[in-house]
C-alpha positions as CSV (number, residue, x, y, z in Angstrom):
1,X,19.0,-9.0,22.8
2,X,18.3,-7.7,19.1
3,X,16.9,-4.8,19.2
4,X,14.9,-5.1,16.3
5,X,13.5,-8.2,18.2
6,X,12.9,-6.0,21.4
7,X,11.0,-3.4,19.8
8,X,8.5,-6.0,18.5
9,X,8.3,-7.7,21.5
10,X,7.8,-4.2,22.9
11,X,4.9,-3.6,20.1
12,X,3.2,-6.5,21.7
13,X,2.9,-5.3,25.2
14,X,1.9,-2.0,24.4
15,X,-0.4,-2.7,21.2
16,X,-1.0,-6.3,20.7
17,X,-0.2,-8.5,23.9
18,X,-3.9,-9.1,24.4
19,X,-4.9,-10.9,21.7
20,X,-5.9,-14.1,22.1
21,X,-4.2,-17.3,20.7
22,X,-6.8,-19.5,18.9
23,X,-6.7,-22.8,20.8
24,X,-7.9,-26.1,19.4
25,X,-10.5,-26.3,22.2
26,X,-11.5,-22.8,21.5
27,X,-15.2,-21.7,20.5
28,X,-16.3,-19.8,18.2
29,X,-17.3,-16.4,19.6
30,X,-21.2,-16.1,20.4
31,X,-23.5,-14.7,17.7
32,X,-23.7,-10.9,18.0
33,X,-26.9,-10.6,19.5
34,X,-26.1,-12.3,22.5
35,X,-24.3,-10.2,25.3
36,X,-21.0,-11.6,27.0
37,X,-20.5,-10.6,30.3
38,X,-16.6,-9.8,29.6
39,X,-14.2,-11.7,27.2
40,X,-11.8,-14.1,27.8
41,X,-8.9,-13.2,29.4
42,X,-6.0,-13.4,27.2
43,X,-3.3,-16.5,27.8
44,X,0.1,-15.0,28.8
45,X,3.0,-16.9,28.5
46,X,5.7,-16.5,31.6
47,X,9.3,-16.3,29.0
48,X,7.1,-13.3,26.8
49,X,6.0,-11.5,30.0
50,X,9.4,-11.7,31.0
51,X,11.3,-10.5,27.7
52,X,8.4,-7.7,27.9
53,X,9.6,-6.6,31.4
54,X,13.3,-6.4,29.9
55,X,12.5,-4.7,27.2
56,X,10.0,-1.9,28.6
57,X,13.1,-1.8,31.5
58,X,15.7,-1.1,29.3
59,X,13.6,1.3,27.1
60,X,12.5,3.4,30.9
61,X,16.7,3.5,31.5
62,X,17.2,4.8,27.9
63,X,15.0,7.6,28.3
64,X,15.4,8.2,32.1
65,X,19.0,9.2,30.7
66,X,18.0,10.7,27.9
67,X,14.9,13.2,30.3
68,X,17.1,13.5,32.8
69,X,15.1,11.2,35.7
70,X,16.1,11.2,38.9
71,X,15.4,7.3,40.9
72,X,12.2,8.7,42.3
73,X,10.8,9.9,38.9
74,X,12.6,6.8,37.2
75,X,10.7,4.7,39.5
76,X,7.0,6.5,39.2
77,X,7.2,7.0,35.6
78,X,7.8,3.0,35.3
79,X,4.7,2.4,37.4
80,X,2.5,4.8,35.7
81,X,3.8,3.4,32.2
82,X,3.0,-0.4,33.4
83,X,-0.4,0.4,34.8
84,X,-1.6,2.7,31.4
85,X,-0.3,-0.8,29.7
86,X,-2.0,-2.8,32.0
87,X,-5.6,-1.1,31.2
88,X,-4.4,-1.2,27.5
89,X,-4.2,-4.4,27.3
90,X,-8.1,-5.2,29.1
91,X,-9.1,-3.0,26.3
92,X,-7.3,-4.4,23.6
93,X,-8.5,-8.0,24.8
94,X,-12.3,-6.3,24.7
95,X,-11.5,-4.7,21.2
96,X,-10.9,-8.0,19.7
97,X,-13.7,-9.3,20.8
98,X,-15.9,-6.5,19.7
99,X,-14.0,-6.9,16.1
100,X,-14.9,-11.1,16.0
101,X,-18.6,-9.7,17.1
102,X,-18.2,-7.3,13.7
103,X,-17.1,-9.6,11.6
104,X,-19.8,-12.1,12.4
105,X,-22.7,-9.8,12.5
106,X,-21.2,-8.8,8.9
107,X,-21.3,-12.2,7.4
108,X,-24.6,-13.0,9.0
109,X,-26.9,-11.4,6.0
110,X,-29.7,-11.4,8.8
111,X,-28.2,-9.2,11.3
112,X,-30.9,-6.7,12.2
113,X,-30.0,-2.6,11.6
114,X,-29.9,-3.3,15.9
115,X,-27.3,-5.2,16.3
116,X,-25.2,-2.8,14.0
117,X,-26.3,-0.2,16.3
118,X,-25.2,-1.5,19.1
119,X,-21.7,-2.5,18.1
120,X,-21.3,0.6,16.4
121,X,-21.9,2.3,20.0
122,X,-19.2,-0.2,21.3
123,X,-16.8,0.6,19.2
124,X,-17.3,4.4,20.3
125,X,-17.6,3.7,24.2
126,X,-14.1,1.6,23.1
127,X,-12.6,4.8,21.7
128,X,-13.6,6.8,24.5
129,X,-11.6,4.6,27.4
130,X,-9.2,4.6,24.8
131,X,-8.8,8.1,24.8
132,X,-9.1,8.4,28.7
133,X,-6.2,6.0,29.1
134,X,-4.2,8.0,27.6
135,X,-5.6,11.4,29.5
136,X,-5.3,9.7,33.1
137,X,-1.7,8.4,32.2
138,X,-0.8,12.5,30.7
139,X,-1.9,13.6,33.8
140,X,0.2,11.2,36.5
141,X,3.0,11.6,34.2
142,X,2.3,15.2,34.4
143,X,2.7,15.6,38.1
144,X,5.8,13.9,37.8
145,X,7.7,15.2,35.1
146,X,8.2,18.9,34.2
147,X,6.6,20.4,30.9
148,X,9.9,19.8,29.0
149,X,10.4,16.2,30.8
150,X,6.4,15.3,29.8
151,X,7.1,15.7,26.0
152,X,10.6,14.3,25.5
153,X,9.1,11.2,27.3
154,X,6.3,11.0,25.6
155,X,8.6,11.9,22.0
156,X,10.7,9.0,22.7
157,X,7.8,6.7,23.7
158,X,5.7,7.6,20.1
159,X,8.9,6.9,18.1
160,X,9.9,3.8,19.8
161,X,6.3,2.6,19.3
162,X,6.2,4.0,15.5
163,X,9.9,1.9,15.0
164,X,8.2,-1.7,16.8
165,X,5.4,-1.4,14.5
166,X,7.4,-1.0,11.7
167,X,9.8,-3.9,12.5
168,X,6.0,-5.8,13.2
169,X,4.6,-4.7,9.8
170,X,7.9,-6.5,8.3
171,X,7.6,-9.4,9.9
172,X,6.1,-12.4,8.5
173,X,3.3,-14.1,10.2
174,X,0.6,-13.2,12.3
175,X,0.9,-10.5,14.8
176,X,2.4,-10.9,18.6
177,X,-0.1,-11.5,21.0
178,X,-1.3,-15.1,21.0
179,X,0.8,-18.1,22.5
């Protein structure tokens, strides 16, 4: 597989997997002011989900060699990697959604102060399990790995996200993530 190819791909499962694919029976998303009980969940595509596996495999044997993981760490640090991606991706799905909900309260010059309230607070809560995410997967990885382990994982993992969203942002066409 090209790499270049796999970190995309990769990009997509931990950044972008969960957007949506417009589809031509596909509504437009409700005006702002009315409350969705949760979005759509995203389509996923068997082959992508697949290649995803492959790639975020190959990338947890790279740096298992390159930490120095033994099977049992190998093995937890793959489970704790593909359940922080898992609760990613719900967010990500709910953070495009939140964005469609900007864009029309924007472009709706009738949108009371409210409405722009209310999103704005969503857009924080957003942040916020965002940000405790990332603080719940520190934490398993850090009663897993040693000190030194932790931050050469999480090195490698930072720089092999930087490289797929560069290969992404070179890439023509819109983003991975729909089917």
């Amino acid at each position: 597989m090209n790499t270049r190819i796999a970190l995309a791909v990769l990009v997509g499962l931990t950044l972008l997997s969960a957007v949506p694919a417009p589809s031509a029976g596909q509504q437009a998303p409700p005006p702002p002011m009315v409350p969705r009980a949760q979005p759509p969940l995203p389509r996923r595509d068997a082959k992508r989900d697949a290649l995803e596996a492959q790639v975020l495999n190959r990338f947890l044997n790279r740096a298992s060699d390159d930490v120095g993981l033994d099977g049992a760490q190998r093995t937890r640090v793959g489970e704790i990697v593909r359940a922080s991606g898992l609760r990613r991706r719900a967010l990500n799905g709910r953070s495009v959604e939140l964005h469609r909900r900007f864009q029309v309260a924007i472009r709706t010059a009738d949108t009371p102060p409210a409405t722009f309230s209310r999103l704005l607070a969503d857009h924080q809560a957003l942040r916020s399990e965002e940000q405790q995410i990332a603080e719940t997967e520190q934490a398993e990885l850090k009663k897993v790995l040693s000190p030194r382990q932790q931050a050469h994982f999480l090195m490698l993992w930072i720089r092999l996200q930087e490289n797929a969203r560069q290969i992404q942002a070179q890439r023509p066409g819109p983003p991975p993530g729909g089917n």
